[in-house]
C-alpha positions in Angstrom: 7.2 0.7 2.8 4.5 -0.2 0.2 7.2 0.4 -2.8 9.0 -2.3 -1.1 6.8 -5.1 -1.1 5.8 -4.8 -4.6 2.6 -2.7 -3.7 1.7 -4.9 -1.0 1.7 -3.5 2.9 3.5 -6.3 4.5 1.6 -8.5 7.8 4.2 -6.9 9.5 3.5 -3.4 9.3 -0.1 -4.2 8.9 -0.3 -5.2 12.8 2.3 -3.0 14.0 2.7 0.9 12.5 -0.1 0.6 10.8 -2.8 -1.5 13.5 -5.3 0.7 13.4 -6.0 0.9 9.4 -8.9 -1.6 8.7 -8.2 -3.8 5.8 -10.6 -1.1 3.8 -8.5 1.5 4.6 -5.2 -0.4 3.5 -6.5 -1.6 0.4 -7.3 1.8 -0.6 -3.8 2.8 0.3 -2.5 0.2 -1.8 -4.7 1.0 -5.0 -3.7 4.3 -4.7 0.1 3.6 -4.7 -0.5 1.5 -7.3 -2.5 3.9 -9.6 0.4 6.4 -9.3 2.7 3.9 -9.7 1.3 3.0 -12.5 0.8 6.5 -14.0 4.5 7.0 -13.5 5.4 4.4 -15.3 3.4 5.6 -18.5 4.7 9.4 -18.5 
């Protein structure tokens, strides 16, 4: 879901699967994707 959007949760998601995640708690997921996204990218 995050892979889709570019690293971004979409509103979407945010207030449906994902309603109860506080927007700390996404933006942690989303740094985190990125970081091993990123890390991929380099190996």
């Amino acid at each position: 879901m995050i892979h889709q959007n570019g690293g971004q949760l979409s509103k979407n998601k945010r207030s449906g699967e994902f309603a109860d995640l506080d927007d700390a708690e996404i933006a942690y997921a989303q740094q985190c994707y990125m970081d091993a996204f990123k890390r991929a990218q380099n190996s």
